[in-house]
VEXVO-6786 format. One record per residue: residue in three letters; x negated, y, z negated of N, C-alpha, C in turn. Coordinates in steps of 0.001 Angstrom, whole numbers. Last residue first. Layout:
% residues N
aa_n.px_n.py_n.pz_ca.px_ca.py_ca.pz_c.px_c.py_c.pz
ALA_X_Y_Z_X_Y_Z_X_Y_Z $
...
//
This chain:
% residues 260
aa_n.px_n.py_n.pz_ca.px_ca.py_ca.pz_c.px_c.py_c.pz
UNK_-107899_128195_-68371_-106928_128558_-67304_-106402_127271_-66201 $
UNK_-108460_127336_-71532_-108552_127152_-70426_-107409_127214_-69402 $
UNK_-108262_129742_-74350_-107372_128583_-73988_-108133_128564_-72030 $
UNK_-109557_129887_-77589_-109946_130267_-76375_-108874_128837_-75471 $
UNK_-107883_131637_-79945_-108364_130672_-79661_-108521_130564_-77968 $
UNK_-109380_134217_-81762_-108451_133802_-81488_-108741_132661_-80849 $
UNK_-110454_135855_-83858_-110498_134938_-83756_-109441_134287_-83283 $
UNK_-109902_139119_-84369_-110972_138800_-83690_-111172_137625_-83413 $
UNK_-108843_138290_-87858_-109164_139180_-87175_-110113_139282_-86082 $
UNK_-107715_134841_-88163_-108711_136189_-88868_-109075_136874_-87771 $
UNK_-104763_133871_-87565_-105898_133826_-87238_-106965_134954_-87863 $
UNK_-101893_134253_-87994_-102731_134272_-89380_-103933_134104_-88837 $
UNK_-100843_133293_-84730_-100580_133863_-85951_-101458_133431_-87138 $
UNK_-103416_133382_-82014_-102427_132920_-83362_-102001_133551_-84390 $
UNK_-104706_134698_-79348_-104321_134986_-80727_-103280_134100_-81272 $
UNK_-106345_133531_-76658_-105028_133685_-77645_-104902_134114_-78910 $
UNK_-108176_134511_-74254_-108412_134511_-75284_-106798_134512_-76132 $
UNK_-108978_132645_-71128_-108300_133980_-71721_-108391_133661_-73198 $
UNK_-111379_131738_-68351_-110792_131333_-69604_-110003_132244_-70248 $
UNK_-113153_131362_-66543_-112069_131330_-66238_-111303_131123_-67280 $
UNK_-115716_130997_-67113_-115492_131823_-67037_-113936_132291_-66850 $
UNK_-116242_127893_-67339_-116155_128571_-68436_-115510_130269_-68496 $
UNK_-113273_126634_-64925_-114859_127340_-65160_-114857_127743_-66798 $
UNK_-111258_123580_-64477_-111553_125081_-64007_-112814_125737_-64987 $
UNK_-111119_121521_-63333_-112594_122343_-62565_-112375_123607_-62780 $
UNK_-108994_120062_-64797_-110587_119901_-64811_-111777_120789_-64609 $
UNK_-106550_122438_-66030_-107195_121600_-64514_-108721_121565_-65339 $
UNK_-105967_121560_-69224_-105869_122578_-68186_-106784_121951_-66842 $
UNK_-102813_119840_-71059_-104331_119742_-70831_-104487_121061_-69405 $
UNK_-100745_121729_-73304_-100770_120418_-71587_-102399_121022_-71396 $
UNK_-99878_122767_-75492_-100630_121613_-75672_-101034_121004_-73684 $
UNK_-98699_124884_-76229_-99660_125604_-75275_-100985_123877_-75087 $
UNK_-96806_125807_-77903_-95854_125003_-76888_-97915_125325_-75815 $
UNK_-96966_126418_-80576_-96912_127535_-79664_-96580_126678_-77913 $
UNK_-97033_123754_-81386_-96000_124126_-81589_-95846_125020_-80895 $
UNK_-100296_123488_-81278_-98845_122474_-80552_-97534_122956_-80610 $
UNK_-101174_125590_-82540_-101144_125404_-81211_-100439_124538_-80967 $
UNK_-100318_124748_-84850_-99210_125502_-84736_-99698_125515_-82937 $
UNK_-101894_121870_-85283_-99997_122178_-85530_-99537_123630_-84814 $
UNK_-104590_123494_-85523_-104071_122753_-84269_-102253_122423_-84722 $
UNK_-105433_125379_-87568_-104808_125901_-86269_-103843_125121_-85550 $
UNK_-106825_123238_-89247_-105308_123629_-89482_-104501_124728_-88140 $
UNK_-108983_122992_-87696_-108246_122003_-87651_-106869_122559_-88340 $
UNK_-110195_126715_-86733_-110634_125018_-87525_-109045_124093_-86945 $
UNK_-110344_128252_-84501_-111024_128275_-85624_-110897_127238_-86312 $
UNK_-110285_125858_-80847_-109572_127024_-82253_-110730_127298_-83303 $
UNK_-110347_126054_-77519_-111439_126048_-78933_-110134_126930_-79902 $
UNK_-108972_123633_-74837_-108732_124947_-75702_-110108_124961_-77038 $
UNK_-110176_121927_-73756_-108870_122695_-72958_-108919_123465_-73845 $
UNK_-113848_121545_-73295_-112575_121357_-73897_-111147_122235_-73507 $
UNK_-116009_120872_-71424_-114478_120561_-71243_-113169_120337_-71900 $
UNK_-118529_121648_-72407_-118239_120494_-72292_-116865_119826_-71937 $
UNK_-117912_124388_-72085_-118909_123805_-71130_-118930_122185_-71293 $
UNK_-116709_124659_-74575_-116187_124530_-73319_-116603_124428_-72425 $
UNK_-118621_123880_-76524_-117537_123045_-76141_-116775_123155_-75104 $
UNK_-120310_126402_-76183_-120877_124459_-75674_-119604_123819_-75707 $
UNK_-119068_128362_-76881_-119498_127782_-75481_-119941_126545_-75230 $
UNK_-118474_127558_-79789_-117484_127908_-78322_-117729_127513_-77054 $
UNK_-121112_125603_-80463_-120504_127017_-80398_-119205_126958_-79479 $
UNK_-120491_122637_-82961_-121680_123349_-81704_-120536_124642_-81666 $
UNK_-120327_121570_-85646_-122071_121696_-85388_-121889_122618_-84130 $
UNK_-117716_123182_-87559_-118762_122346_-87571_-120262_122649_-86469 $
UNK_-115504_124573_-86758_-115901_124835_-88535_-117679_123775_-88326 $
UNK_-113779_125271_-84354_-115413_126150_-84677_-116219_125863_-86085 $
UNK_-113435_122621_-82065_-112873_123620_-83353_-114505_123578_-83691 $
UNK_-111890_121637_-78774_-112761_121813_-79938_-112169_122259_-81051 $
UNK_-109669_119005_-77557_-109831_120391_-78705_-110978_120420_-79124 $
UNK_-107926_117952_-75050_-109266_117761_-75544_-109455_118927_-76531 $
UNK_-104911_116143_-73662_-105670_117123_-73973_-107122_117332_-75024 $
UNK_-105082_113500_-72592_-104096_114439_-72117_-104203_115967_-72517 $
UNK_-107670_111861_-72226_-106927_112231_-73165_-106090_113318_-72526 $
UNK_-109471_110215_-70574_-108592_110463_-69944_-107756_111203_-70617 $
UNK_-112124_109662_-71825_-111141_108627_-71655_-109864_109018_-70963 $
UNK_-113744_111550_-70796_-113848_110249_-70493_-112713_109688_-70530 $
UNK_-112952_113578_-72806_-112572_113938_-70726_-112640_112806_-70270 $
UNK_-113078_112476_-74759_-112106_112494_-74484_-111565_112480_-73378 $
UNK_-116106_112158_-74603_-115523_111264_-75183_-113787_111283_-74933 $
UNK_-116940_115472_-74569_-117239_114354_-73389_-116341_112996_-73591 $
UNK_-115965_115866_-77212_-115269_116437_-76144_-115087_115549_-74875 $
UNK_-117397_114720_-78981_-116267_114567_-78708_-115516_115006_-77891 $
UNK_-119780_115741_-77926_-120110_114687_-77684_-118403_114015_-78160 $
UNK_-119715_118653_-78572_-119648_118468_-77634_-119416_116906_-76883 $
UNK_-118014_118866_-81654_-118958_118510_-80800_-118974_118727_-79621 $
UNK_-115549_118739_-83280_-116284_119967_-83570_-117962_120304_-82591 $
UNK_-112676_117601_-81962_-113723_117623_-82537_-114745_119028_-82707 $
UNK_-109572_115602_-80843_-110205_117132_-81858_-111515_116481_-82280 $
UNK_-107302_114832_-78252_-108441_114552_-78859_-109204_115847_-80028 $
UNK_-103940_112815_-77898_-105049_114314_-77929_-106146_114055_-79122 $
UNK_-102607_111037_-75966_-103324_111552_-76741_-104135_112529_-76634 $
UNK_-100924_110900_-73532_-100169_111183_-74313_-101119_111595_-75767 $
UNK_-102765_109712_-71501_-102186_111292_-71912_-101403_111479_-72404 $
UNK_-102658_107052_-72083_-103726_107690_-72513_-103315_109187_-72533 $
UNK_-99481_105552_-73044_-100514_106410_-72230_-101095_107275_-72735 $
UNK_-98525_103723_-75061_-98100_103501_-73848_-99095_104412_-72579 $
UNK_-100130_102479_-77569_-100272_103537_-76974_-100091_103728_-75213 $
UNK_-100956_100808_-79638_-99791_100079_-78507_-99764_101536_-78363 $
UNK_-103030_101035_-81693_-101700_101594_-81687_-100456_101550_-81173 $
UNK_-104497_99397_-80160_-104468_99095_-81779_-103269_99869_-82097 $
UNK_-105150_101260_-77708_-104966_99698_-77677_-104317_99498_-78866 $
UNK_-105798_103641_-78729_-105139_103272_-77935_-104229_102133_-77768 $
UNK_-108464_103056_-80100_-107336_103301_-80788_-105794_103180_-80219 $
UNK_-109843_102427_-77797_-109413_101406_-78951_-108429_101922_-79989 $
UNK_-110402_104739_-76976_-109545_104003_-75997_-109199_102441_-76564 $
UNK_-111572_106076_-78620_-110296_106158_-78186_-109597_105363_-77448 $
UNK_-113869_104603_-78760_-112990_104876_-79948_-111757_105519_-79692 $
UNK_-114751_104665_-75841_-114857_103499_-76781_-113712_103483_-77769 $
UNK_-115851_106563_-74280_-114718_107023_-75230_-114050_106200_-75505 $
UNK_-119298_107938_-75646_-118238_106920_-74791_-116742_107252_-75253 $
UNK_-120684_109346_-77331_-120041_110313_-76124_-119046_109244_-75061 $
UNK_-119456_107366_-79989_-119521_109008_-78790_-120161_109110_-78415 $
UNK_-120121_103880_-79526_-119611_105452_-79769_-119314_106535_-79052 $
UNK_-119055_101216_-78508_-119792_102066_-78401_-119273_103535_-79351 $
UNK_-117257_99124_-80298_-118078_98608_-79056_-119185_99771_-79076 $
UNK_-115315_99556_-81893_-114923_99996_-80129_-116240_99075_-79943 $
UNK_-116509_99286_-84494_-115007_99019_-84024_-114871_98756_-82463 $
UNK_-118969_100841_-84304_-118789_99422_-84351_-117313_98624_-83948 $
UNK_-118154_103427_-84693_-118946_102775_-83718_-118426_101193_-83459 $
UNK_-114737_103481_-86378_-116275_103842_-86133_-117379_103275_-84688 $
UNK_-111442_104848_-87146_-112553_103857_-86618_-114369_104359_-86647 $
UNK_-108569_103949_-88975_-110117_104663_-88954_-110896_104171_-87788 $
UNK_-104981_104688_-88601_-105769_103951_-88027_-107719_104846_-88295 $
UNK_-103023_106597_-89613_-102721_105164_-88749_-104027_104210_-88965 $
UNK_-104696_108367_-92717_-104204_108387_-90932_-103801_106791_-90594 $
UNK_-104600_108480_-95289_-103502_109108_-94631_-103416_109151_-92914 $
UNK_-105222_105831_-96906_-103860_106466_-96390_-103109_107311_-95308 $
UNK_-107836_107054_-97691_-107466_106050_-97076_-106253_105479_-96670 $
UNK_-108404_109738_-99109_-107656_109858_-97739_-107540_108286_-97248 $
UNK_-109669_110841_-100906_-108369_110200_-101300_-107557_109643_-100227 $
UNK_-112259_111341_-100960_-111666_112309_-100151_-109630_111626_-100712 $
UNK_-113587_108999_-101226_-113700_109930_-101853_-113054_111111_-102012 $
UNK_-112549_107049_-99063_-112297_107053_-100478_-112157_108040_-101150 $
UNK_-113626_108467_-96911_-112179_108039_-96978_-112093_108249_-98395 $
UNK_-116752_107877_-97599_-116015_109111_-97764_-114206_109339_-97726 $
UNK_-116600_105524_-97410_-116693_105680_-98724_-116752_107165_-98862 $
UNK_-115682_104746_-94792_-114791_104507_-96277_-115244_105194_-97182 $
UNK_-117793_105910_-93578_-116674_105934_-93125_-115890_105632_-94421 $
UNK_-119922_103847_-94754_-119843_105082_-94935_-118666_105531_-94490 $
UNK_-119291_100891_-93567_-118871_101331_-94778_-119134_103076_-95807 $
UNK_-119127_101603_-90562_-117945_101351_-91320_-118001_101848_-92711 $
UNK_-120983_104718_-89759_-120927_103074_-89741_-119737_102840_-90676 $
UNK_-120513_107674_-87873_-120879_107107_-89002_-120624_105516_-89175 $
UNK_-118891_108736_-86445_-120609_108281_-85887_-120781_106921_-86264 $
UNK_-115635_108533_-86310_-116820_109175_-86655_-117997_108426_-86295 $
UNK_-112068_109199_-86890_-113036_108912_-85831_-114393_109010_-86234 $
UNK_-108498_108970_-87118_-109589_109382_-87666_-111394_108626_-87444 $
UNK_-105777_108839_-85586_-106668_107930_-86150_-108001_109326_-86388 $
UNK_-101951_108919_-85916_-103514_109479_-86617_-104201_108487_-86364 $
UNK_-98965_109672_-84356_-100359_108561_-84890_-101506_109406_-84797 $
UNK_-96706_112257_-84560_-98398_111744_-84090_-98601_110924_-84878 $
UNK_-94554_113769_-85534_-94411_111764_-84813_-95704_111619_-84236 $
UNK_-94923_115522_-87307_-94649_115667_-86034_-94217_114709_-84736 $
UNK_-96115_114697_-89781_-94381_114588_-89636_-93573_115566_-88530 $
UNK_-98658_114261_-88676_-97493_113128_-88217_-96057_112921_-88759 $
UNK_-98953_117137_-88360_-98883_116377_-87280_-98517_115002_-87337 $
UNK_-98935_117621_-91096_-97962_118444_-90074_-97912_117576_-88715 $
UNK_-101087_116531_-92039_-100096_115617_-92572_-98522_116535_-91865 $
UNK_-103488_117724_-90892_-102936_116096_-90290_-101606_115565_-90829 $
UNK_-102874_119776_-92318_-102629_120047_-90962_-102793_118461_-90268 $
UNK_-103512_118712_-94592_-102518_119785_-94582_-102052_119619_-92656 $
UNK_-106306_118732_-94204_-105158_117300_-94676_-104063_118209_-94664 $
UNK_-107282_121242_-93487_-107412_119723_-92711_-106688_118777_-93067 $
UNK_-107521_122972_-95679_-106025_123078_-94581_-106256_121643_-93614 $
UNK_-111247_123131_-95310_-109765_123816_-96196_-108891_123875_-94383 $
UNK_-112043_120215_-94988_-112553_121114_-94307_-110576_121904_-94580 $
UNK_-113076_118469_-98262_-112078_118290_-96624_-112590_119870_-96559 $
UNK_-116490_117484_-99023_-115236_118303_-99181_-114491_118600_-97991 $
UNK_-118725_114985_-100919_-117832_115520_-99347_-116717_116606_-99818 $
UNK_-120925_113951_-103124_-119815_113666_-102524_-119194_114781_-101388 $
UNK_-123080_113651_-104347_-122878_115038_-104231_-121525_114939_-103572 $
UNK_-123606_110877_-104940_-124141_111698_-105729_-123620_112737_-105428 $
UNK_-122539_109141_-102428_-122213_108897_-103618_-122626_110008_-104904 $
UNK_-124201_110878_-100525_-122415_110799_-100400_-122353_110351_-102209 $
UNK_-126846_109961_-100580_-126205_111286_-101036_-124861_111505_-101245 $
UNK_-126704_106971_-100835_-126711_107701_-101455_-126602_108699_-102066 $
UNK_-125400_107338_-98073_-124508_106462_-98528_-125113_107374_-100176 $
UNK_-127724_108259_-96627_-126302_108779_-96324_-125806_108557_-97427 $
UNK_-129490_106421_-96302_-130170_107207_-97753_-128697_108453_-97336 $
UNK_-128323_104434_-94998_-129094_104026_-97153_-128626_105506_-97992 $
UNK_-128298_105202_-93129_-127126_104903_-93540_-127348_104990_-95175 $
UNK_-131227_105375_-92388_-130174_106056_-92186_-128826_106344_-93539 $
UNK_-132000_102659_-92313_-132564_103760_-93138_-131375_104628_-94025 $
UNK_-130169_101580_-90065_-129957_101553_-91184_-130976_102064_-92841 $
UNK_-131985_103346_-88172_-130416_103797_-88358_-130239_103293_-89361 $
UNK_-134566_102211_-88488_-134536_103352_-88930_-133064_103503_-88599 $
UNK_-133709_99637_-87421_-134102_99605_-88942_-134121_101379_-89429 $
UNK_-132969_100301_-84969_-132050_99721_-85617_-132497_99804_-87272 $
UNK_-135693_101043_-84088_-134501_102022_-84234_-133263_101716_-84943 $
UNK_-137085_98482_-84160_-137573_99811_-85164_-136110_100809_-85129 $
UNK_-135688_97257_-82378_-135727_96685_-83821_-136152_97581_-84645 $
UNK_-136373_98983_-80107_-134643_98440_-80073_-134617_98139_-81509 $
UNK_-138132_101280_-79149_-138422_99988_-79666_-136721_99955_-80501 $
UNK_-137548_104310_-79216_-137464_103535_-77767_-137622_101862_-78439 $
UNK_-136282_106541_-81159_-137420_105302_-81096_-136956_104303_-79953 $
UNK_-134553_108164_-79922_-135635_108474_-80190_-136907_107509_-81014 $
UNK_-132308_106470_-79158_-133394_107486_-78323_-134345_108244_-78771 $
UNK_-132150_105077_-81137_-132398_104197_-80143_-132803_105263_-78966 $
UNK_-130790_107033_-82619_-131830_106578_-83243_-132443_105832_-82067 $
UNK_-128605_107465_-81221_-129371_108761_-81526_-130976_108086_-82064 $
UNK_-127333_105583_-81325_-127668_106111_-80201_-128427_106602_-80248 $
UNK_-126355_105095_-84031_-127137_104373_-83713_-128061_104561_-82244 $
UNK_-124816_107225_-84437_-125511_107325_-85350_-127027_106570_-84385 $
UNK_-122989_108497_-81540_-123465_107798_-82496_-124630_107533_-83401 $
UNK_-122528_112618_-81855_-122872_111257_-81185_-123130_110151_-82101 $
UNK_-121791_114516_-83453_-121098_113829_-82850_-121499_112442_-82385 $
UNK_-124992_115967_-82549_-124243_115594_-83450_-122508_115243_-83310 $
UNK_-127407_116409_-81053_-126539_115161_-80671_-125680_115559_-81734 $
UNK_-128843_118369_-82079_-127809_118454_-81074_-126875_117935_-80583 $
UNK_-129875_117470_-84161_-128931_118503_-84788_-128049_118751_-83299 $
UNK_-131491_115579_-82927_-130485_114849_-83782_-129545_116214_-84336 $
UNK_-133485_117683_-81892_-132567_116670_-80718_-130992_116191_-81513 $
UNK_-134904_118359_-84607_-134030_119551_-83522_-132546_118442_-82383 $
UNK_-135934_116618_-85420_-134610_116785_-86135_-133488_117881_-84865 $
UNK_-137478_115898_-83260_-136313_114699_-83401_-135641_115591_-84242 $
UNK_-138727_117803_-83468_-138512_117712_-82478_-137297_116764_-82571 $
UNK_-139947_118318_-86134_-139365_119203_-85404_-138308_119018_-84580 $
UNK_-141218_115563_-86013_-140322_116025_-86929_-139481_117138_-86231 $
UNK_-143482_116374_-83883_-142707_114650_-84062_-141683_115240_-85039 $
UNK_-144876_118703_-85164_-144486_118377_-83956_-143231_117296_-84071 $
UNK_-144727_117580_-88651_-145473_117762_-87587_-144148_118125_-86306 $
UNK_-143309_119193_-91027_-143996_120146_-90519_-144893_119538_-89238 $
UNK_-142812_115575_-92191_-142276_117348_-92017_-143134_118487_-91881 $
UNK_-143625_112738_-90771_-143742_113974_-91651_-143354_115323_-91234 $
UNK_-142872_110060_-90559_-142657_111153_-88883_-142497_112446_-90636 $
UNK_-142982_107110_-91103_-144087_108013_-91052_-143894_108959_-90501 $
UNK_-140125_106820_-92123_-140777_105800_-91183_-141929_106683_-90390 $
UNK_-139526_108452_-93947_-139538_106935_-94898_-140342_106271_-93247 $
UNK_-139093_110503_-92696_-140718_110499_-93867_-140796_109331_-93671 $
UNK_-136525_109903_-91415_-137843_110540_-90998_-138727_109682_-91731 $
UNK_-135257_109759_-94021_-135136_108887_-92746_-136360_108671_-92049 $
UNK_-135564_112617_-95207_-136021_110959_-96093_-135580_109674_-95067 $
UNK_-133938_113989_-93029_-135540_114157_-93398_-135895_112758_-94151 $
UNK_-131324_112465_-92718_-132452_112539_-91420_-133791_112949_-91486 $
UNK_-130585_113010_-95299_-131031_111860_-95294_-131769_111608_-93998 $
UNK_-130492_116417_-95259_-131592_115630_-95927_-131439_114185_-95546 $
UNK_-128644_116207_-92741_-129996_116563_-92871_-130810_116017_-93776 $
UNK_-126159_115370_-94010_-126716_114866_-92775_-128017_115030_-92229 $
UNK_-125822_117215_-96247_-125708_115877_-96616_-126721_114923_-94894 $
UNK_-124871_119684_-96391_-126523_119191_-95225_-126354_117887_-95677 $
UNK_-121639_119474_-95946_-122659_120202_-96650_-124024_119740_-95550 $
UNK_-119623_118247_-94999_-120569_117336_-95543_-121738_118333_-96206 $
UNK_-115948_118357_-94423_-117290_119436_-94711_-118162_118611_-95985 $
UNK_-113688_117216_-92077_-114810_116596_-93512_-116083_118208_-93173 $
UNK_-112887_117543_-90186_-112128_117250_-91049_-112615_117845_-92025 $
UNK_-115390_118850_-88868_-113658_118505_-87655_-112650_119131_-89036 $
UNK_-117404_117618_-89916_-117436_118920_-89145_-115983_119207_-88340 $
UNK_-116831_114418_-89753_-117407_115456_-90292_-117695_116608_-89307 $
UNK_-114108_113572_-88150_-114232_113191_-89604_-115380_114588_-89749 $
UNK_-111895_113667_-85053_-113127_113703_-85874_-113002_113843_-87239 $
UNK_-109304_111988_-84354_-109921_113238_-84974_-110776_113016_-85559 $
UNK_-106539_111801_-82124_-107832_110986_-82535_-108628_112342_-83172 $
UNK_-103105_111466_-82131_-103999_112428_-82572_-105352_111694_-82849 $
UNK_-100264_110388_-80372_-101355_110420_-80876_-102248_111018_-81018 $
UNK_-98509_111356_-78444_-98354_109810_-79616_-99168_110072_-80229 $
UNK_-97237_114743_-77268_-98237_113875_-77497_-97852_112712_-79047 $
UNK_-95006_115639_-74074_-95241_115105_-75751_-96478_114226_-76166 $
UNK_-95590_117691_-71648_-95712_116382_-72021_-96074_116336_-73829 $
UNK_-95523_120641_-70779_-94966_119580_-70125_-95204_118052_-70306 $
UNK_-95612_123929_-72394_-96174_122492_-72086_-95418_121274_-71806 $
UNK_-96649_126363_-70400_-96145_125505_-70848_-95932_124198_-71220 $
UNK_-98646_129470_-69989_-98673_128018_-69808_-97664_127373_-70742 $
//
């Protein structure tokens, strides 16, 4: 396969993509939990942490609004949420996902616009930016709130779009570690869609969710662009229909799965 179109733009997930949060996302979904009576070890616990470890990608606030059906309780338990996020972030702080700033800073002295993407609410969004030194280094941040909707919409791309003067949607390419970024890209029309293996779902879920290619993390993606293997692959074609690439320096057995 060759590739037959230059990409403007790079939209990229933040945790599990970029950002390695540790359980940072768990314990505040347990003291989330507790704080609005849903105790650990019942049924009710299990069940929402299990759902919320699946959604991941998805918006913060989505996630909460499906699993408390009452619109004002879910809103108060997302900004729970955020409290007891914001706290752990500030105490144990975030680590880039090794070669991730390395490999965004190959892609825009590739001529990609950066935007950098996440669940997460504005001022968490910064205050890992911050922490991370990174408020600099992409075009453009966004969050839920920015677009309107989150992930699995493709809200945040298609606002970045806009905000960038982004002559065409296939000209961007999308990276995440979800399934719910994936859906988010096929949505918006992205010219190509990337998983990567460092975060929440497997190979197979991302390509069952339509990603054109899975790498081992985010520093892969420069040289897959460069191996010339960036043009998005037909829609319908199957999980089964897939071949396996090797990259150079890939660890032994890890190659990247490219759609036929």
């Amino acid at each position: 396969m060759t590739q037959d179109r230059s990409f403007s733009l790079a939209v990229i997930d933040m945790a599990g993509t970029t950002v390695d949060e540790g359980r940072l996302q768990d314990e505040a979904l347990t003291r989330t939990l507790t704080s609005h009576g849903v105790q650990e070890g019942t049924r009710a616990f299990d069940r929402m942490t299990a759902y919320a470890r699946q959604e991941m990608g998805t918006s913060k606030e989505l996630v909460f609004r499906r699993l408390f059906p009452d619109v004002a309780v879910a809103a108060q338990v997302n900004r729970t949420f955020e409290t007891a996020y914001d706290d752990l972030l500030a105490r144990y702080g975030v680590e880039p996902i090794p070669g991730a700033e390395e490999a965004i800073l190959e892609l825009r002295n590739a001529g990609l616009r950066i935007c950098l993407a996440t669940g997460f609410g504005r001022h968490t969004q910064n205050m890992i930016l911050e922490s991370l030194g990174w408020m600099g280094l992409a075009d453009l941040s966004l969050c839920p709130s920015d677009a309107g909707r989150g992930r699995p919409y493709p809200d945040i791309i298609l606002t970045a779009v806009l905000a960038l003067d982004i002559e065409d949607v296939r000209s961007v390419l999308v990276a995440g570690d979800t399934t719910s970024d994936v859906v988010a890209g096929r949505r918006a029309g992205a010219g190509a869609v990337v998983g990567v293996l460092t975060g929440a779902h497997p190979e197979a879920e991302l390509r069952l969710a339509g990603a054109d290619v899975v790498l081992p993390s985010m520093c892969h993606l420069p040289r897959w662009l460069a191996a010339g293997l960036a043009v998005a692959a037909p829609r319908h074609a199957s999980a089964a229909a897939s071949r396996s690439i090797d990259l150079p320096g890939s660890p032994d057995g890890l190659g990247v799965t490219q759609r036929n």
